[in-house]
Every structure is written in C-alpha cells, then in structure tokens.
N, C-alpha and C positions, 0 to 999 in steps of 0.2 A: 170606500173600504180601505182600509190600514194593509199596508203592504209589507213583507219583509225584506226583500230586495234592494239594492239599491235604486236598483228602474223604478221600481213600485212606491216609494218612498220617496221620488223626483215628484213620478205622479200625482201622488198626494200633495204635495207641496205646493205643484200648480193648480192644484182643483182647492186650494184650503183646506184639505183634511187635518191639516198638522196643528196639532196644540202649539203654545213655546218652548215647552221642553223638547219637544220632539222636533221643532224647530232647529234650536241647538245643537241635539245629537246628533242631524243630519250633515248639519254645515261643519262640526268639529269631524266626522267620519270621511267629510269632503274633502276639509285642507290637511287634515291627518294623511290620507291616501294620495294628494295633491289632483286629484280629480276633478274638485273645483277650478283651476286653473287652464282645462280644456274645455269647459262647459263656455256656453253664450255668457258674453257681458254681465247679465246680469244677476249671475251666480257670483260671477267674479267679486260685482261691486257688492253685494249682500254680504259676502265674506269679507271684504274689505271693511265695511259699514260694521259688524259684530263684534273685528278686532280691534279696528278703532275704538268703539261704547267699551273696550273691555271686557265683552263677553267671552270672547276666545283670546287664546293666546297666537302668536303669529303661526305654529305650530299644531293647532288646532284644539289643543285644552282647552276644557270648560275651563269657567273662573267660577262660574258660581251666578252670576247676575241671572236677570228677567230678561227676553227680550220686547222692543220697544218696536210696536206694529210701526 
C-alpha cells in the first residue's frame, strides 16, 4: 500500500511498491531535503547512481529521464 509520508514511501521502496516515477520523486524529495545523505549506504549510492545517469540534478531536480532498474 502507497504511503504519503516520507517513512511510508521508504517503506514502499523497500518492499517494491514504487513505479519509476515515484522512484524519482522520492529520491529528488531525499537529496532535495539532504535526508538521503543520513540514510544507510545504500540510499546514498542510489542517489549517487541517479545523478550520475542524469536523472537528478546534484540538487535533487528531476531532469526528465527514465530510471534504469
């Protein structure tokens, strides 16, 4: 179940409830609020991994792309 939260929205993440866009919005809401950067490793490197592809900006702006499972 789709969560509004930001807990609940983690949740989902971890259980695969998340389409790619919603993918997206979470991780730009993450380095946007710089939240990602207290989370485990491997929020860290997903967000690393995003802005590298150029899906986010280092700032957490969409660009516009797909992301790539």
């Amino acid at each position: 179940m789709l969560k509004g939260n930001m807990v609940g929205r983690l949740m989902d993440y971890e259980a695969g409830e998340l389409d790619q866009d919603q993918i997206l919005d979470l991780f730009a809401d993450l380095v946007q609020s710089g939240t990602v950067w207290a989370l485990q490793g491997s929020y860290q490197r997903r967000a690393h991994e995003l802005i590298a592809a150029g899906l986010l900006t280092p700032t957490g702006e969409l660009t516009g792309g797909e992301v790539i499972a």
